[in-house]
C-alpha atoms as one frame of an Amber mdcrd trajectory, in Angstrom:
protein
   0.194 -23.046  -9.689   0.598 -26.237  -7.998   1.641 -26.493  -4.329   5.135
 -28.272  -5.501   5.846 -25.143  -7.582   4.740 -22.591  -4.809   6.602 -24.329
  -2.348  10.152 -24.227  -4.822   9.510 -20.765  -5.439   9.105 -19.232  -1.815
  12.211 -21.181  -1.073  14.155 -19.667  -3.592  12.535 -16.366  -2.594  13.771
 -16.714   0.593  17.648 -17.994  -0.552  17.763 -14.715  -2.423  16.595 -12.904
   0.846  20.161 -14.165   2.732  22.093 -11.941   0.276  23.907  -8.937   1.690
  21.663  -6.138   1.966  23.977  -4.130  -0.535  23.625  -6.766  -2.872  19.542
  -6.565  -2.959  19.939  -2.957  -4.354  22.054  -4.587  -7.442  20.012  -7.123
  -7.807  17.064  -4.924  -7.358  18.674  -2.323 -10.163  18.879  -5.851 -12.850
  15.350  -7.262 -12.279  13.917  -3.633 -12.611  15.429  -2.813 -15.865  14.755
  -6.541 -16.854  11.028  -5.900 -16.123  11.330  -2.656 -18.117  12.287  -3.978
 -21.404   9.739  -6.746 -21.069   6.595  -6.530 -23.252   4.517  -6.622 -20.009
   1.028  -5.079 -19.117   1.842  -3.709 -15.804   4.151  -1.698 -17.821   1.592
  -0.445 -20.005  -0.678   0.261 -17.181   1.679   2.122 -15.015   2.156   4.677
 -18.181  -0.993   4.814 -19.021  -1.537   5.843 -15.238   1.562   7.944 -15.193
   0.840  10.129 -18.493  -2.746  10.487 -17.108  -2.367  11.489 -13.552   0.902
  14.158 -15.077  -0.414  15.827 -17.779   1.356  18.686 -17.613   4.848  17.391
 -16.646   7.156  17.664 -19.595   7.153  14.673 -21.958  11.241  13.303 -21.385
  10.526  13.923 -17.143   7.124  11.822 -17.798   8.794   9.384 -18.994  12.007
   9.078 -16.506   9.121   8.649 -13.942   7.906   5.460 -15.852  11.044   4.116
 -16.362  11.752   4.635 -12.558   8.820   3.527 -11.495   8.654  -0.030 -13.281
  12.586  -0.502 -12.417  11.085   0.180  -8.617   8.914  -2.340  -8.805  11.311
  -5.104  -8.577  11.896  -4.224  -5.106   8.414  -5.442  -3.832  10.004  -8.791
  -4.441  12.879  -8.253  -1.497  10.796  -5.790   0.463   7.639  -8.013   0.675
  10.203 -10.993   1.801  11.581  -9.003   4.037   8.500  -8.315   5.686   7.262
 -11.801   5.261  10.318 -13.743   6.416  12.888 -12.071   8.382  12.530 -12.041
  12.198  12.613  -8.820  14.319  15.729  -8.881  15.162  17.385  -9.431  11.630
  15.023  -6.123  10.589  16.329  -4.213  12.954  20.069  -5.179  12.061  19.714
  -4.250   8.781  16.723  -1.974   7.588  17.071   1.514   7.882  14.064   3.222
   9.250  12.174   6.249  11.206   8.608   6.588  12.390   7.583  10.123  12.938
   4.378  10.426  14.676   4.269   7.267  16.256   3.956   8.670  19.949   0.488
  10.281  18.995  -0.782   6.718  17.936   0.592   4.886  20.977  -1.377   7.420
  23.077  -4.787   6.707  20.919  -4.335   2.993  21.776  -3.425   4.078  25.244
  -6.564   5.615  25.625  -8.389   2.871  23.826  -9.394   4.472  20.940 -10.334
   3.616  17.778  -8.174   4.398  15.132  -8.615   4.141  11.511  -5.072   4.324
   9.674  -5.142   5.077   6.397  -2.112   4.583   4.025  -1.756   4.585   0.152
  -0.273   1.630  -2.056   3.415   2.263  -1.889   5.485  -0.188  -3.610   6.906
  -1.038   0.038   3.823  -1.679   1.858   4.680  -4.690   3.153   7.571  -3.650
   4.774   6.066  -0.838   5.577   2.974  -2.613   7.462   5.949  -4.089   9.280
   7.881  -1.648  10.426   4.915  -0.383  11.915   4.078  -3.705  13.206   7.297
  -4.030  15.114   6.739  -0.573  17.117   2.701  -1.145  18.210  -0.096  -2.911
  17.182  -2.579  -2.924  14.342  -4.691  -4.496  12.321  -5.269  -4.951   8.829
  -8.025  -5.073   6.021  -7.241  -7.056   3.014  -8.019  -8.422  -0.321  -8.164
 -12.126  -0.351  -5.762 -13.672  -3.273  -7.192 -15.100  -6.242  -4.544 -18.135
  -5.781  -5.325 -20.023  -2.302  -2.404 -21.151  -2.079  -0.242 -18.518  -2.146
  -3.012 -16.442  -0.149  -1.658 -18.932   2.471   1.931 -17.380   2.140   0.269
 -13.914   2.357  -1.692 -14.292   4.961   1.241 -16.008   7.425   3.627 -13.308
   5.872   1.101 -10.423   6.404   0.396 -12.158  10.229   4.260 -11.162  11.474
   2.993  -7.404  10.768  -0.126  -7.212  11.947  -2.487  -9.062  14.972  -4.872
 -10.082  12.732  -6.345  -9.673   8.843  -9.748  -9.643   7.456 -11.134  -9.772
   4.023 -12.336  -6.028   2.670 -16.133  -7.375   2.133 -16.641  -8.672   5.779
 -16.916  -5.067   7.594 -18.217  -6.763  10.928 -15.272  -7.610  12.286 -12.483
  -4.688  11.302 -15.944  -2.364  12.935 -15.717  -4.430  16.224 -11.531  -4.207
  16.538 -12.309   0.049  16.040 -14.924  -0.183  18.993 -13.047  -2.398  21.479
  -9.847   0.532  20.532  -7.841  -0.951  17.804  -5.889   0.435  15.351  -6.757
  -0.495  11.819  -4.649  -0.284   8.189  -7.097   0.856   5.760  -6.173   1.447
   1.587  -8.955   3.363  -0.264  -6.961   3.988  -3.015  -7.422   1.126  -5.522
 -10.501   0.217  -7.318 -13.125  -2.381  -6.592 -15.541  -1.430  -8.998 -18.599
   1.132  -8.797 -21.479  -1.269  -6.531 -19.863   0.030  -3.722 -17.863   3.066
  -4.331 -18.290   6.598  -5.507 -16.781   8.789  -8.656 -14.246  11.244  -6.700
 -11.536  12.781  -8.175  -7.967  11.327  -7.704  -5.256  13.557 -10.061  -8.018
  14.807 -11.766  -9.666  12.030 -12.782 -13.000  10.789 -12.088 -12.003   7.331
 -10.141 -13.973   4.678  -8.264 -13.189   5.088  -4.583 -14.759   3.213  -1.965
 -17.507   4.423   0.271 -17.459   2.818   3.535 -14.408   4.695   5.447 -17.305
   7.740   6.017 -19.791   5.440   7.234 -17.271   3.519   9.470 -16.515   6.455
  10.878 -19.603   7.646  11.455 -20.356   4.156  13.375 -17.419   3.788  15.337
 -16.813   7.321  16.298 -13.107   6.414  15.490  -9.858   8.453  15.310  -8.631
   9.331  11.375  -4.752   9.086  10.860  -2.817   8.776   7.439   0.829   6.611
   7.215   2.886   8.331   4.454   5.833   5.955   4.049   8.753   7.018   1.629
  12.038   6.128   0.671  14.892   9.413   1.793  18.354   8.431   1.211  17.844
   4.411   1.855  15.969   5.051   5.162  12.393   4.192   5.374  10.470   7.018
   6.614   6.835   6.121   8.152   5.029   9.761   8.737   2.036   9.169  11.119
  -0.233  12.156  11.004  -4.017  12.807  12.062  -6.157  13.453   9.889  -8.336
  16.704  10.222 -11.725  15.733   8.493 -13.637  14.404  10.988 -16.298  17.134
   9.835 -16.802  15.874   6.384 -19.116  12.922   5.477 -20.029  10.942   2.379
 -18.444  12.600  -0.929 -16.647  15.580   0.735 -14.455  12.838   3.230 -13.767
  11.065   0.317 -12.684  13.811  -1.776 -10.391  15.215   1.186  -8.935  12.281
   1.365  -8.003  11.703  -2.101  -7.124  15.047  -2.121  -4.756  14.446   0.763
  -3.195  11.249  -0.353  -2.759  12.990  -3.793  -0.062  15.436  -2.015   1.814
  12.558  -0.118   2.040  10.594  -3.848   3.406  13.509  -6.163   6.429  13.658
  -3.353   8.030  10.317  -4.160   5.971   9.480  -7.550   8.209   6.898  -8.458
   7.579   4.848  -5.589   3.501   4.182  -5.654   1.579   0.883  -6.660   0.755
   3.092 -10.583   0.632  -0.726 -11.737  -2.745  -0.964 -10.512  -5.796   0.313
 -13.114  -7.063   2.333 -10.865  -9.772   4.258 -13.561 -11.022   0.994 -15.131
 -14.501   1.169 -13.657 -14.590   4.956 -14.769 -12.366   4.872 -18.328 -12.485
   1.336 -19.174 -11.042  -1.655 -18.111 -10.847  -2.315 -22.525 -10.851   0.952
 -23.728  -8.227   2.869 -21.107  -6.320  -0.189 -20.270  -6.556  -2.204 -23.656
């Protein structure tokens, strides 16, 4: 994608963006359904995830979760705007939302601790990154784009929620922000391959989950909390809680945690990232996903 083209599309992005609020859910509702009767391999990987991960939910219910899920997708395009180009103020005005648990984080930074916040891959992260944003500060670990120049977008988007960003392979630096008392957004729930992850179970399945959250723990001697966010009744809920595994190392922590983020996800199925192949290093990125 050329710069010309980028540059055309984000301001088109953002020209949808100035519609009435009530008029993103309708809009929303049409690109969804749009996406669903497209012939396209997200689809096909968020069933594939779906009737893996809900074996035992009946068949016609399996497959009203697809259908909602993929029809939910379209609204990463007007919740990732939202939290890329709206001010404060205009978020505020018109975006619903709650944090419980907030107060126990704002003391952890009060006290200068180290906190390591771990969320899962919501289809509203963005927003959700912002909303949190807005109310105190933290930090953020993320996976450089494989387009530079809409990484560009990304990265001054993802720059209104948090203080600062850095790449998942460069350690170093999201380690120093958790020593000098920072609080840092951490995802272990996608997968980037097996070199440097280990097979834990997530829904049953034997998945690739990364390693390092134990061992930057076990070096920073920071705080664990978890940020469920989920959609009740068009308000944005952000649930801050700590996490109670600062006893487990190595495979047990990681285990917990999937264990843990498992719960939050089978509350508001219809609403996670089940786009991304999460089992490909374990089942295949051919053979599961082909």
């Amino acid at each position: 994608m050329n710069r010309a083209l980028l540059t055309l599309l984000v301001s088109l992005w953002k020209l949808i963006l100035f519609l009435p609020r009530p008029l993103h859910k309708v809009f929303i509702l049409i690109l969804g359904n749009l996406i669903y009767l497209l012939p396209i391999k997200r689809n096909k990987i968020s069933k594939k995830n779906i009737d893996l991960c809900f074996p035992n939910m009946p068949l016609k219910q399996r497959n009203n979760l697809v259908k909602a899920n993929i029809v939910a997708s379209a609204q990463i395009v007007f919740d990732s705007g939202i939290a890329w180009f709206w001010s404060d103020r205009k978020i505020n005005k018109h975006i619903n939302y709650e944090i419980k648990g907030i107060e126990s984080l704002l003391n952890e930074q009060k006290n200068n601790n180290g906190v390591l916040l771990f969320f899962k891959h919501s289809l509203h992260l963005e927003l959700d990154a912002r909303l949190l944003g807005m109310n105190c500060d933290v930090y953020g670990v993320e996976r450089v784009h494989n387009s530079d120049l809409f990484d560009s977008v990304q990265k001054t988007g993802r720059l209104k929620s948090v203080k600062d960003t850095c790449d998942r392979n460069n350690p170093i630096k999201f380690i120093r922000w958790l020593k000098k008392g920072k609080t840092v957004l951490y995802a272990t729930d996608q997968d980037y391959g097996l070199n440097q992850s280990d097979i834990i179970n997530f829904f049953g399945q034997p998945a690739a989950t990364i390693s390092a959250p134990s061992k930057i723990i076990n070096s920073t001697d920071c705080k664990t909390y978890f940020m469920n966010s989920y959609i009740d009744s068009g308000k944005y809920i952000l649930d801050i809680e700590e996490l109670k595994l600062s006893h487990l190392n190595g495979l047990s922590f990681s285990q917990s945690l999937n264990d843990f983020m498992e719960k939050k996800i089978r509350k508001n199925p219809d609403e996670y990232l089940w786009q991304h192949r999460r089992f490909k290093s374990t089942l295949g990125k051919k053979d599961f996903y082909a």
